[in-house]
C-alpha angles and dihedrals in degrees: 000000000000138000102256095073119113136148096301089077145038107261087233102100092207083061137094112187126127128231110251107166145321108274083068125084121333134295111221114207119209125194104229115189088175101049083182103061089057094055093249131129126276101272088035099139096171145026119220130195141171136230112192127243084265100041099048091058090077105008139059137177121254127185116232102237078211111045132030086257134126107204126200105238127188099255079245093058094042090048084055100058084045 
């Protein structure tokens, strides 16, 4: 996952869904201290995507503790780092 997603897309990269309205998928918050190295504007205090209705059945977001990165995980391997 890159820096360039925002609300306009599903976070799944092998989708191509487009963000209608809220009632729809999941929005995912992440907390952001370096609003730079996510490619956001100075302020920025958090980072929100979106999985589609479809996506978020059997996938989540999850943020890289490492890296700047948000990753796309399987729901069973995200309930596993829980």
């Amino acid at each position: 996952m890159h820096g360039r997603k925002s609300l306009d897309k599903c976070a799944n990269d092998n989708c191509s869904a487009k963000f209608k309205s809220l009632g729809e998928g999941r929005l995912f918050v992440f907390p952001v201290s370096n609003p730079g190295a996510w490619k956001l504007p100075h302020g920025s205090r958090q980072k929100i995507l979106w999985l589609c209705d479809n996506c978020c059945k059997t996938l989540a977001l999850e943020l890289d503790k490492k890296s700047t990165r948000v990753r796309v995980v399987s729901r069973q391997e995200n309930n596993k780092a829980a």
